[in-house]
N, C-alpha and C positions, 0 to 999 in steps of 0.2 A: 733514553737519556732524559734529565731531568730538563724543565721548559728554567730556561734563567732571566731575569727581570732583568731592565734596565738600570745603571745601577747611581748613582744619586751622585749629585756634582757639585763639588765643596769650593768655593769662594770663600776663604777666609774661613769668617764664622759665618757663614750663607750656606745652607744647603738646599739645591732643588732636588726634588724625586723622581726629576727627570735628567736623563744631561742632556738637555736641550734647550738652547738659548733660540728665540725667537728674532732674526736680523731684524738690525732698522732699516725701515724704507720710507724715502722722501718721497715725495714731497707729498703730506697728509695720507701714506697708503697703511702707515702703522703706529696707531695713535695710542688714545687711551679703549678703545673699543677693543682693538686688536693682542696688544698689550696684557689687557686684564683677564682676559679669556686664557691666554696662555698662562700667567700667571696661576692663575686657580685651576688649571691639570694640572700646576707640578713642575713646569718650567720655567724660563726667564723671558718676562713680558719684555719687548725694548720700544720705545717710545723716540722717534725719529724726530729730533728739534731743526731739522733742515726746513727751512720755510714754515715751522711749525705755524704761525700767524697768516696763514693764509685764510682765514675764514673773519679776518678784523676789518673792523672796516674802516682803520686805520693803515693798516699795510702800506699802501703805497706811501703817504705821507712820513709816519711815525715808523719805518720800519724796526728798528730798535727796540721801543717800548714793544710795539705790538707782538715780537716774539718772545718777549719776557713775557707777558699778560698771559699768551697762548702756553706756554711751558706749563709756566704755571697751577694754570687750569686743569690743561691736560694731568699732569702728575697728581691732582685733586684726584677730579674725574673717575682715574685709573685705581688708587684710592678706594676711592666710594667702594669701587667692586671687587677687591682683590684685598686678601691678607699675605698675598703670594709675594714675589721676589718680581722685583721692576728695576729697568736700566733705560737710560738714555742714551742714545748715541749723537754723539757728536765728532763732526767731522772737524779736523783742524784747518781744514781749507774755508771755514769758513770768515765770514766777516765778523760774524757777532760769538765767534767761538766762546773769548771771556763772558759775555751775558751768559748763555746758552751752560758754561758750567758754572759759574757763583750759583745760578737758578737751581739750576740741579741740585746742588748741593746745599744750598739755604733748605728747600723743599725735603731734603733728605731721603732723594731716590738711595737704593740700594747701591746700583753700580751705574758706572760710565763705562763707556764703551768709545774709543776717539781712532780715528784712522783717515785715510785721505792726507798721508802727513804725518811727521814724528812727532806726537806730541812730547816734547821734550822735558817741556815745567810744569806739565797736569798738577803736578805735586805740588805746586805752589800755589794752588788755591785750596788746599787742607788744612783745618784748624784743626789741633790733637785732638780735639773732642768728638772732630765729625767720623760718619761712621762709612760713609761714602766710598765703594771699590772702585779702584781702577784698571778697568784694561784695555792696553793699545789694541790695534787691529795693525797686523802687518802682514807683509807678500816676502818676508824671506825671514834664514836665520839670522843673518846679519843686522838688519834691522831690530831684532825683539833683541840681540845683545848689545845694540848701540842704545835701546830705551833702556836697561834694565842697568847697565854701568852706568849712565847717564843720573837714573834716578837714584842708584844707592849711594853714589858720589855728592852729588850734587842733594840729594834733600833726605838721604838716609831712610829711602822708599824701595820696598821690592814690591816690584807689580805682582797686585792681587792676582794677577792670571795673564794669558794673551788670549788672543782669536786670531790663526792664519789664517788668509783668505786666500785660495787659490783662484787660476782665473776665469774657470767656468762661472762664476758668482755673476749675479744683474747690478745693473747701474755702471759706474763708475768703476776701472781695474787699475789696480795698482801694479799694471803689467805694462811691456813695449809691445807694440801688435805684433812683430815676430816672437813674444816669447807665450800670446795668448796660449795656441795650437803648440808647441812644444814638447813634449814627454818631459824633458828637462824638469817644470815647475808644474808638473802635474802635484794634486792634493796629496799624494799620498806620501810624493818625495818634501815636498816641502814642511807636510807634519814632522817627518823623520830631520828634516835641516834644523826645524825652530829648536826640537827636544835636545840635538846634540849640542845649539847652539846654549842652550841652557843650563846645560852639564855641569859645567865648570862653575860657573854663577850661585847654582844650587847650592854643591858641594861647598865653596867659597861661604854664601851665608847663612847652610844649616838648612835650607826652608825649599817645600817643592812648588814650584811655578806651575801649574797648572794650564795646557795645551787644549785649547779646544780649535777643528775645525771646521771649516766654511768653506761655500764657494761650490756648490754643485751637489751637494747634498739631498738627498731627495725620500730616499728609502730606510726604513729601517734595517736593511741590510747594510747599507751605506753606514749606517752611523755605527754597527758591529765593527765591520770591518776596521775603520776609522778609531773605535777605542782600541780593537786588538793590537793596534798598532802604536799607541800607547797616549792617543786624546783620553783627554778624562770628561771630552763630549764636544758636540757637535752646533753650531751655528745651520739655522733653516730658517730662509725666508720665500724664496720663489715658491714655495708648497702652501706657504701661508697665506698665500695671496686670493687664492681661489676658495676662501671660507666666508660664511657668513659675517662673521664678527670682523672681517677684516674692511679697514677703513675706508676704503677703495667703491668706487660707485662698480654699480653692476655690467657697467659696459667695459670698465678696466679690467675688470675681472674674465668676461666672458671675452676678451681678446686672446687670452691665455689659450683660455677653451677653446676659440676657435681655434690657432694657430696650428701651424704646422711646423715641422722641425727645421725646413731650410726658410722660415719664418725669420730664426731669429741670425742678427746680423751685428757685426761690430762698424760703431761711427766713430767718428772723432769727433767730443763733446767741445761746446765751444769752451768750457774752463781748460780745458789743454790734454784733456785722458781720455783714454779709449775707453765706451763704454757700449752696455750689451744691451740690444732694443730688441721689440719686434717690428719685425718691417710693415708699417703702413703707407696711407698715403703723403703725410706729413714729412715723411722720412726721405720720398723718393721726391717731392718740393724741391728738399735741401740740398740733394746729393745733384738735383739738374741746376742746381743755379738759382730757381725761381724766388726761395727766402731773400731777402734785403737785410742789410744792416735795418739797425732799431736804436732805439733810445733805451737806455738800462734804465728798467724802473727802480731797483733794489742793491744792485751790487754784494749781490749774496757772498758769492764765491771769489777768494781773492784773487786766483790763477785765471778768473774770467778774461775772456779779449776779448771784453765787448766792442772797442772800439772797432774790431773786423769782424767780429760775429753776425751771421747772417739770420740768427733767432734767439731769445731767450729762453733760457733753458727753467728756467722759473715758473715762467708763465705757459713754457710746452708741457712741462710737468703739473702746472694749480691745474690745465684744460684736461690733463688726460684725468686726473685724477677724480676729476667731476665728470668724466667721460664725453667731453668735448673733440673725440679723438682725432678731430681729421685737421685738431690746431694742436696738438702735440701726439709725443708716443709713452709707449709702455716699456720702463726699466725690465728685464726680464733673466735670472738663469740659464742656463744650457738648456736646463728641462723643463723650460715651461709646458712646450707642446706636450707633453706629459697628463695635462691637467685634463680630466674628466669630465667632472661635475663641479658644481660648490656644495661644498657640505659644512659641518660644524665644527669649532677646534677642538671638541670633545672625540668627535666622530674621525678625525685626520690621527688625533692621539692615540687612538684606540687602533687605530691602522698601522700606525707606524710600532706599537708594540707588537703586534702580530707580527708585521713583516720582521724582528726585530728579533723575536722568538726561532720564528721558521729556520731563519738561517742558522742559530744554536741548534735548533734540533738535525740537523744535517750534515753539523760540521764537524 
């Protein structure tokens, strides 16, 4: 049997040589370092604006400007090193959502990527001339049909694409904690939900939506599997986490590595969502009581309660990310404990094509 290549993943007029979108990850774990390495395999670099301003030394004063300044930058930066395909993600729960895409979009990233939220009027920050994709991040079919009627109604926009996320994915789930473990809203049935939910939409305005997904991703068998079932590719970030290029101090990373599989644990974030950590000492702090309420330095997140929050999630996230870890924790996949070694994103690409092949040759 002949070996069969990964096969390229159309955005509009955007194609990558991989169908592989690189997730964004807050807070500073997937910048323009990380971003641009991916870009230049063949894939889609994504540059995470959540607390992107975390290295200003304005931040705490000017929060605003200073994550405009850092976007910015960053989407330079990423720039300098890449002629490849870059997205921002941006989450709609945030505060500074509008800055975070006009930025985006003045700069002339490739694609947005928005989830955490329906972003409902993305659309409404495109001038005809810009060349800007958009695609929501959703957890069911229902939701990619309420954005996609939404937009062609309301601004005579059909989304460049989706990204499902199921709920093995790290960070923040766009799940109820009994539907995490589930079968129900496992990746495989919820790709099968979005596609049928898009059917009809399709058919209706001539044009194919393009299904990529997320959320537990890890192998290039995974991502096989994942197209046969008819994604046109795959969202991967907990694998990118443990590379060189990735933006992540050495001790965030080597968490991964150490970890073990009953490691990783679900909390309730103080913004009000279940999210997937690995357990340290930080962790077990919060869960005995010992964290206090605080004074919100940023007001990142608008579903924040920080007025009963007993930590910031901002600042648990700037400390892990500088590998401060025993004042915050590490976002993490299903499969982090997974992780090996750190290696290069040339070197993880070159893996995941193998693994990628093997299974074609088998199947």
């Amino acid at each position: 049997m002949s070996i069969k290549e990964m096969k390229d993943l159309v955005i509009g007029n955007l194609k990558a040589k991989l169908p592989i979108i690189q997730g964004g990850m807050g807070v500073g774990i997937s910048m323009s370092g990380l971003a641009s390495a991916v870009a230049n395999e063949g894939g889609i670099g994504v540059i995470s604006s959540a607390c992107v301003g975390m290295f200003e030394t304005d931040l705490h004063d000017n929060y605003l400007e200073a994550n405009i300044r850092a976007l910015k930058s960053e989407i330079k930066k990423a720039r300098e090193k890449t002629d490849g395909i870059l997205g921002v993600n941006i989450m709609k729960a945030l505060t500074n959502f509008t800055d975070m895409v006009k930025t985006s979009i003045r700069e002339k990233v490739d694609i947005i990527f928005s989830g955490a939220g329906l972003p409902l009027n993305l659309p409404q920050y495109l001038e005809e001339s810009d060349e800007t994709k958009l695609v929501p991040i959703v957890s069911s079919g229902r939701a990619a049909a309420i954005i996609a009627k939404n937009w062609i109604k309301k601004f005579d926009y059909i989304p460049d694409a989706f990204v499902v996320e199921g709920p093995k994915a790290g960070g923040h789930l766009g799940f109820k904690l009994e539907q995490i473990n589930d079968n129900q809203f496992s990746l495989d049935k919820l790709v099968i939900q979005v596609l049928e939910s898009l059917r009809p939409i399709e058919d209706k305005v001539n044009e194919k939506i393009p299904v990529i997904a997320a959320g537990g991703v890890y192998t290039g068998g995974d991502i096989r599997e994942l197209i046969d079932l008819g994604a046109a590719g795959v969202q991967m970030a907990t694998r990118f986490v443990t590379t060189k290029e990735c933006d992540a101090s050495e001790s965030f990373k080597n968490t991964y590595i150490q970890s073990e599989k009953e490691d990783l644990e679900i909390i309730e974030s103080p913004v009000g969502m279940p999210g997937r950590v690995i357990h340290n000492q930080f962790v077990e702090k919060v869960s005995a009581g010992e964290k206090k309420p605080f004074s919100c330095p940023y007001h990142c997140i608008k579903t924040c309660e920080k007025e009963d929050s007993p930590y910031c999630i901002a600042l648990a996230l700037i400390n892990a990310q500088q590998g401060r870890m025993s004042h915050g924790f590490a976002f993490a996949g299903e499969n982090a404990y997974r992780a090996e070694e750190i290696i290069s994103v040339s070197k993880l690409i070159e893996d995941l094509k193998k693994e990628y092949q093997k299974v074609c040759l088998v199947s």
